[in-house]
C-alpha positions as YAML, in Angstrom:
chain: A
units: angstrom
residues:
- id: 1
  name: UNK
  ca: [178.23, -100.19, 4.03]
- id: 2
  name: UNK
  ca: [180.89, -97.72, 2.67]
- id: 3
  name: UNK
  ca: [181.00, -96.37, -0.62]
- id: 4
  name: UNK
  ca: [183.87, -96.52, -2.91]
- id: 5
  name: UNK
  ca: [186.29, -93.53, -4.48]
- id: 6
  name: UNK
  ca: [187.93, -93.14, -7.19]
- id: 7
  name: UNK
  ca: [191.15, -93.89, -6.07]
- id: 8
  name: UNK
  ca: [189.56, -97.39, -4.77]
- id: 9
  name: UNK
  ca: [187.96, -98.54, -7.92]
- id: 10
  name: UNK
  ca: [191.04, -97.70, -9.67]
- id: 11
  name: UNK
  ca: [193.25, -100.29, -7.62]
- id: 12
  name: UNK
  ca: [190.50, -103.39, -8.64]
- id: 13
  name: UNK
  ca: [192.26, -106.25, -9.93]
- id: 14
  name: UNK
  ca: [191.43, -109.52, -11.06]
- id: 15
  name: UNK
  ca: [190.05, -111.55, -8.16]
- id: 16
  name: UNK
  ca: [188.82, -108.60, -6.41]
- id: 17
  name: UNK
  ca: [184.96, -108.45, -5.37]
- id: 18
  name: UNK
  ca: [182.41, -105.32, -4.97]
- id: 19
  name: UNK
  ca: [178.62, -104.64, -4.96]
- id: 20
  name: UNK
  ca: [176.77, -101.93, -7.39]
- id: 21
  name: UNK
  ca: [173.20, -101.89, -5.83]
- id: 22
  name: UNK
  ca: [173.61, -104.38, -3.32]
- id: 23
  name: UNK
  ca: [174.91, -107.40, -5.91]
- id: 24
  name: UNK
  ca: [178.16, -108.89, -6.02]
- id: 25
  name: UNK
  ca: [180.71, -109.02, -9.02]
- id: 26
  name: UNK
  ca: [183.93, -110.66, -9.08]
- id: 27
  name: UNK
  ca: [186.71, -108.51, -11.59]
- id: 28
  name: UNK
  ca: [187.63, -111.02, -14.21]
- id: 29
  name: UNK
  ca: [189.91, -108.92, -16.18]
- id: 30
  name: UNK
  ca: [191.47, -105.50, -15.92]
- id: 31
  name: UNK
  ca: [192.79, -104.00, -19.52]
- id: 32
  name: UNK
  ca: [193.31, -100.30, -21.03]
- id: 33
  name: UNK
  ca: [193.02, -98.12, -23.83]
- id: 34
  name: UNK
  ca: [194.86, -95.04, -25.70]
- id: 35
  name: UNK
  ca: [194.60, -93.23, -28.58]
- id: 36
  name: UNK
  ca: [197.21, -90.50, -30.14]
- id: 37
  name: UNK
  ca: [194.78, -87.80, -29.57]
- id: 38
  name: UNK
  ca: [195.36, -88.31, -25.24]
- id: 39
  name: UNK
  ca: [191.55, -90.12, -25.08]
- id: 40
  name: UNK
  ca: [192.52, -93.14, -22.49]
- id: 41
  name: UNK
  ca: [190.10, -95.91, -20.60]
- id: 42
  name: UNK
  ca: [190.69, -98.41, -17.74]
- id: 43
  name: UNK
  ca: [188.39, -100.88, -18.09]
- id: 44
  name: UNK
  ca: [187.65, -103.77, -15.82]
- id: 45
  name: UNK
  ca: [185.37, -106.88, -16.48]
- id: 46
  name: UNK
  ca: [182.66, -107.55, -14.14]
- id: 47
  name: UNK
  ca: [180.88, -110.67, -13.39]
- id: 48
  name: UNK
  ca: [178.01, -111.23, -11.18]
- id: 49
  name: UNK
  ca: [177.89, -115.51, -9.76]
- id: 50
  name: UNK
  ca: [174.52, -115.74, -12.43]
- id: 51
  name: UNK
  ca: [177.26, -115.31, -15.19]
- id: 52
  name: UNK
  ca: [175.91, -111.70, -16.31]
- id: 53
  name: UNK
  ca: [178.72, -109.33, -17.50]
- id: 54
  name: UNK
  ca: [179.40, -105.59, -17.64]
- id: 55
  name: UNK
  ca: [182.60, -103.64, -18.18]
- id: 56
  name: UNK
  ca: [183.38, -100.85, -15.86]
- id: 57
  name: UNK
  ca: [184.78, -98.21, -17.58]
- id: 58
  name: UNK
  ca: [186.85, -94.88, -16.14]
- id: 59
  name: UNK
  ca: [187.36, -92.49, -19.36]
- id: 60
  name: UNK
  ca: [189.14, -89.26, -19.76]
- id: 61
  name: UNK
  ca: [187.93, -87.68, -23.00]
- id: 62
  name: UNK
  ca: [189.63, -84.83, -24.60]
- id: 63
  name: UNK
  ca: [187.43, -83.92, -26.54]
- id: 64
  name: UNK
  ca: [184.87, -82.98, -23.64]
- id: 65
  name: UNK
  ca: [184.08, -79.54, -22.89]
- id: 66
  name: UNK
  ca: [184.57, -79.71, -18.85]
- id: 67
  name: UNK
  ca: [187.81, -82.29, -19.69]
- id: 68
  name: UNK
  ca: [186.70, -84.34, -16.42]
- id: 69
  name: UNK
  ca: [186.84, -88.38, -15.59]
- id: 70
  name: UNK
  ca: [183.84, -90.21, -16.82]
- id: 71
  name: UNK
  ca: [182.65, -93.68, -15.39]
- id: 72
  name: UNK
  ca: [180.42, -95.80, -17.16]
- id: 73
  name: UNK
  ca: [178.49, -99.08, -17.20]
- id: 74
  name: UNK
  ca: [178.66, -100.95, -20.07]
- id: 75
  name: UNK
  ca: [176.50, -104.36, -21.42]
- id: 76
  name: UNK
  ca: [177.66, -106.27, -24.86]
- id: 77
  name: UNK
  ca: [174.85, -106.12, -26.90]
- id: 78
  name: UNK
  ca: [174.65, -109.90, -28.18]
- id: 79
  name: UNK
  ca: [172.95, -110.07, -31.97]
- id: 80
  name: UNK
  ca: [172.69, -106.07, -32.53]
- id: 81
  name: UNK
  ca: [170.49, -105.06, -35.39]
- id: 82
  name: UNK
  ca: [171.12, -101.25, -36.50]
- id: 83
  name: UNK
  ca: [169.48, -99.54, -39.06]
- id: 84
  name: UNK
  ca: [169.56, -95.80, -40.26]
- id: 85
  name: UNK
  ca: [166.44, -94.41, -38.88]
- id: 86
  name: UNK
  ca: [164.79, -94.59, -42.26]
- id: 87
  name: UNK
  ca: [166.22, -97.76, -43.42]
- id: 88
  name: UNK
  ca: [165.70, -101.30, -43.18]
- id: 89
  name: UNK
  ca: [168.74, -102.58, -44.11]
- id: 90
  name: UNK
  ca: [170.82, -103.53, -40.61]
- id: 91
  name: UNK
  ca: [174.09, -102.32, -41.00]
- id: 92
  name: UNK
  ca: [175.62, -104.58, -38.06]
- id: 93
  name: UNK
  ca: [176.13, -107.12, -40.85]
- id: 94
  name: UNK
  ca: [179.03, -104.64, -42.43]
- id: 95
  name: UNK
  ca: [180.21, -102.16, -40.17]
- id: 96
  name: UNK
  ca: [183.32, -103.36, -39.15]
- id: 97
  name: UNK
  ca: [184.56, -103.28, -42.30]
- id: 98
  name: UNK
  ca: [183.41, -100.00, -43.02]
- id: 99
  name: UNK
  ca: [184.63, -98.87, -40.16]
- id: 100
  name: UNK
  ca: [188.17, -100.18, -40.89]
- id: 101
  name: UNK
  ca: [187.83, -99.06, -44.22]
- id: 102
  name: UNK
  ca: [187.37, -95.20, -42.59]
- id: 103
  name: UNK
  ca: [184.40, -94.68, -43.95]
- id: 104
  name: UNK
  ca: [182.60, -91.60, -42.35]
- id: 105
  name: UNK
  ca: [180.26, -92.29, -39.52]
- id: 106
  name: UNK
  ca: [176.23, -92.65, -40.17]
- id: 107
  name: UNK
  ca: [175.18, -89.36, -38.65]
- id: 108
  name: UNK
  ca: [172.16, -91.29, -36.69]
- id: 109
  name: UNK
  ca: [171.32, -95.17, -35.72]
- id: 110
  name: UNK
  ca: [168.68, -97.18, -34.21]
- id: 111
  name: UNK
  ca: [169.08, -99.60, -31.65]
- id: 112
  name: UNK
  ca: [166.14, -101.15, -29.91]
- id: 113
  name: UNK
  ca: [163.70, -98.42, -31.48]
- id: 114
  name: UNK
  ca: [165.94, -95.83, -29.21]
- id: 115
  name: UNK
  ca: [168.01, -93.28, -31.45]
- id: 116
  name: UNK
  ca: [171.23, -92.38, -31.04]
- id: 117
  name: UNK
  ca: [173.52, -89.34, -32.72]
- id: 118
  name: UNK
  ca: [177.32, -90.05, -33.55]
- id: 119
  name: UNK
  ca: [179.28, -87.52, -31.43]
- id: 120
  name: UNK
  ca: [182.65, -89.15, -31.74]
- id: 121
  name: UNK
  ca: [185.35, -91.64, -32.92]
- id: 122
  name: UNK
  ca: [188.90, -93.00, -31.90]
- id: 123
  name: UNK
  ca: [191.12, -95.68, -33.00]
- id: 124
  name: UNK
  ca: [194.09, -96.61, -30.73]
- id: 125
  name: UNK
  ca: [195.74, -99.66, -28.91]
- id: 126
  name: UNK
  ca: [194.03, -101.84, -26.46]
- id: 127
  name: UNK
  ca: [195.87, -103.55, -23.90]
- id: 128
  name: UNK
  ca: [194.78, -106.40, -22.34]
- id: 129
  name: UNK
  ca: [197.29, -109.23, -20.57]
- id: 130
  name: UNK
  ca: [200.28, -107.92, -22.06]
- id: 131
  name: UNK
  ca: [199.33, -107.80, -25.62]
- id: 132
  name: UNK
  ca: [198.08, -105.12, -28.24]
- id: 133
  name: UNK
  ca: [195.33, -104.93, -30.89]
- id: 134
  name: UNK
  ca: [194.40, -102.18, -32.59]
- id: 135
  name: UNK
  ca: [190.52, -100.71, -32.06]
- id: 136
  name: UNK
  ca: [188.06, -98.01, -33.90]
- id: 137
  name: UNK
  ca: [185.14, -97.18, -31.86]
- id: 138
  name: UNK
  ca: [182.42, -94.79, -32.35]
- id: 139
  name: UNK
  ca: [180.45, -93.38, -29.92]
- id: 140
  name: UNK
  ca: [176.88, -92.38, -30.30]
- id: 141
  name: UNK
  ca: [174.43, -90.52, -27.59]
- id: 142
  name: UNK
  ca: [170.55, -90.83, -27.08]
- id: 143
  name: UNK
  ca: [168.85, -86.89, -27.32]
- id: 144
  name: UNK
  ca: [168.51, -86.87, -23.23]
- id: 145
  name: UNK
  ca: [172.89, -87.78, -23.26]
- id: 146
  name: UNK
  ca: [171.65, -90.98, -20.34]
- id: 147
  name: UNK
  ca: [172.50, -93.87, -23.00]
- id: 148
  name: UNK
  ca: [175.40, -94.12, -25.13]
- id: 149
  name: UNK
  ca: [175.82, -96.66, -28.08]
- id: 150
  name: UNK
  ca: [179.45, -97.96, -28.57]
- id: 151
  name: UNK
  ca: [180.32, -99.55, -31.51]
- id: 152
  name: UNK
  ca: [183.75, -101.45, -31.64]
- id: 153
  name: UNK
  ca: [185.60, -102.81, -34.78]
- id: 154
  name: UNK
  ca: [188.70, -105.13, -34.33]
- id: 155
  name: UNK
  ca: [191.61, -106.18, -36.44]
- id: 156
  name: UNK
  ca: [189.15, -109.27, -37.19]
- id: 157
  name: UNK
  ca: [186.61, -107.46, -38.50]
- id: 158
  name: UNK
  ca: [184.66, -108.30, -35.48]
- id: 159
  name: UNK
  ca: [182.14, -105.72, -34.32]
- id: 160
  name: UNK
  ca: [180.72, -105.27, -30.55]
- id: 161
  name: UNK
  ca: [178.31, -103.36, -29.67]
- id: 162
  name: UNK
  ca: [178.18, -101.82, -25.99]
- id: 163
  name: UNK
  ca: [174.97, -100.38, -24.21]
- id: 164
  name: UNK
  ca: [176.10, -97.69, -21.78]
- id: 165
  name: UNK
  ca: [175.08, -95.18, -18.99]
- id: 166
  name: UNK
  ca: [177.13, -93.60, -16.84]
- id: 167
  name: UNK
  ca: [177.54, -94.32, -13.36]
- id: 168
  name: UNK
  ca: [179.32, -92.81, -10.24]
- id: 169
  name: UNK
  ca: [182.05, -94.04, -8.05]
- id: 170
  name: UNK
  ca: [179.99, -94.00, -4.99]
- id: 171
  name: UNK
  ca: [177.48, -96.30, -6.44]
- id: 172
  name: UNK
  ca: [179.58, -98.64, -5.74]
- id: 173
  name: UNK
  ca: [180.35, -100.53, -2.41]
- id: 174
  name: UNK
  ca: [182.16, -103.56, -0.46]
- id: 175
  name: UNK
  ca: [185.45, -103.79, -1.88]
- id: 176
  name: UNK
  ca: [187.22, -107.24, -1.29]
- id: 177
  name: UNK
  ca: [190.72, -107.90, -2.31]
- id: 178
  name: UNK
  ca: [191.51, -110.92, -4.49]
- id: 179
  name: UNK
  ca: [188.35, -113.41, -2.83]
- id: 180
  name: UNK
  ca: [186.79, -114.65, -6.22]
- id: 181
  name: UNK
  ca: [183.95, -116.39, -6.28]
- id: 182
  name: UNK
  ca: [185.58, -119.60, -6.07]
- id: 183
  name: UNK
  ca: [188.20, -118.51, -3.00]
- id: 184
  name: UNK
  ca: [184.78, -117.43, -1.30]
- id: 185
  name: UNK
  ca: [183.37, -120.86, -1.27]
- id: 186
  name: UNK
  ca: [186.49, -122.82, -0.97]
- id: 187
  name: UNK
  ca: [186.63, -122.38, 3.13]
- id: 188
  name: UNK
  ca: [183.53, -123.96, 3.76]
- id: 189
  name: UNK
  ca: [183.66, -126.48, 1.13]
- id: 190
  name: UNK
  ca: [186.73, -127.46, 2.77]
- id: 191
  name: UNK
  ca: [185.38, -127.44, 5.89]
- id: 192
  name: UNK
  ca: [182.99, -129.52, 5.32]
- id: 193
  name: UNK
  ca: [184.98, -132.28, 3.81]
- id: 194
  name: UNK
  ca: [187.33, -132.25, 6.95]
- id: 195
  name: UNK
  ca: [183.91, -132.76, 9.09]
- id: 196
  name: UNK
  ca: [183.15, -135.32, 6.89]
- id: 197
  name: UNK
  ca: [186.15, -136.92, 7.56]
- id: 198
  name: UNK
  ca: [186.40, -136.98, 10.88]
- id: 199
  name: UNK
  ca: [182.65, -137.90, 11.24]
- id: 200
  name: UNK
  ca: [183.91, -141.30, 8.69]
- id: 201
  name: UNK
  ca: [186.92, -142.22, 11.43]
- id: 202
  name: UNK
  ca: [184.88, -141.05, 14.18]
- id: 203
  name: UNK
  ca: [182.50, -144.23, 12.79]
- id: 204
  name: UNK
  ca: [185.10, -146.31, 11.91]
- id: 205
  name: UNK
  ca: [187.03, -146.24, 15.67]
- id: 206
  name: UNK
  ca: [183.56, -147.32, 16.76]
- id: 207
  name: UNK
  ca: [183.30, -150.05, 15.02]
- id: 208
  name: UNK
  ca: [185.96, -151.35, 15.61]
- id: 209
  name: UNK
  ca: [185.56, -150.70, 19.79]
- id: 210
  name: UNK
  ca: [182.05, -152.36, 19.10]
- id: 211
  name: UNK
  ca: [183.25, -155.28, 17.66]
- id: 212
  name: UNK
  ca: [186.55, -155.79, 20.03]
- id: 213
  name: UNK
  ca: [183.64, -155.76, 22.91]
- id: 214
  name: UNK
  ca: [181.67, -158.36, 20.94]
- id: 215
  name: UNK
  ca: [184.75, -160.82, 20.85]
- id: 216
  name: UNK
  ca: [185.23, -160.32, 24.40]
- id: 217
  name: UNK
  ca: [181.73, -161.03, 25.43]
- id: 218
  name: UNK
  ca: [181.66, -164.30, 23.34]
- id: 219
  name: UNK
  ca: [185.41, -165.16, 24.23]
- id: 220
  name: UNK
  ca: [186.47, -165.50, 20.92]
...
């Protein structure tokens, strides 16, 4: 079982298949993102044959000290609740609009009583199957820098909310080129229906030697 480079996760497609930790994901979209400041992702959709999603992510930051390539493991959040660590009022219900609005980041947020500090923010285009839409994220960090919050307003005013930890290109393995899930089963599916075929004429060419030797027998 080899493990993957960079280079190699970079060419994944739609259609294509890998493993992360010995389960298999099918990449059901590949799309990308730039701001004007040079901060870029490639992003690619992952889908496991349970239905469970996660977006692999390949970031160059600018605004990082060492300036290296990131990669990162992202889950959509469904039904976030956020609060201000000494609020109750969940501010999921009217962030993206006060993020589109520019309004200036809350310094800290709860998610799932783990706390996170804002470290950054970018707007830019995201490009997904040959179309544009504008997109303001901010990014926040847990104390230990192993979880990172990503909040996402679009041009809807529709907010998702990512939970994310970094991952490495050699935790990946088993790279196969454009066999979804469905081209995976089709062979035998198809295989089987041609044996069931043939098993149906096999019967049928039977019958009718069976009953040809019947009419013989009986001279009729």
């Amino acid at each position: 079982m080899s493990t993957l480079t960079e280079a190699q996760l970079r060419q994944l497609r739609e259609n294509d298949r890998l493993k992360y930790h010995g389960v298999l994901w099918q990449v059901n979209d590949y799309s990308t993102y730039t701001d004007d400041n040079g901060y870029e992702t490639e992003e690619w959709l992952l889908r496991s044959q349970t239905g469970k999603e996660y977006y692999l992510l390949r970031e160059i930051d600018p605004a990082n000290p060492d300036g290296s390539v990131h990669w990162f493991l992202a889950e959509a959040v469904t039904n976030p609740a956020l609060y201000e660590p000494e609020s109750a009022r969940d501010v999921a219900l009217t962030l993206a609009a006060e993020m589109r609005s520019q309004r200036t980041p809350y310094p800290t947020l709860k998610l799932f009583n783990r706390t996170y500090e804002f470290e950054s923010k970018t707007e830019g285009d995201y490009a997904s199957d040959g179309e544009s839409r504008l997109r303001i994220t901010w990014d926040y960090w847990d104390a230990p820098h192993l979880w990172n919050l990503a909040l996402e307003a679009w041009s809807n005013n529709r907010l998702v909310v990512y939970s994310t930890r970094e991952v490495q290109p050699e935790d990946f393995t088993d790279v196969q080129r454009g066999l979804g899930f469905a081209s995976a089963y089709e062979a035998p599916v198809t295989a089987m229906i041609a044996a069931a075929d043939r098993s149906r004429e096999y019967a049928i060419a039977w019958g009718i030697v069976i009953v040809g030797f019947l009419l013989m027998m009986f001279g009729i």
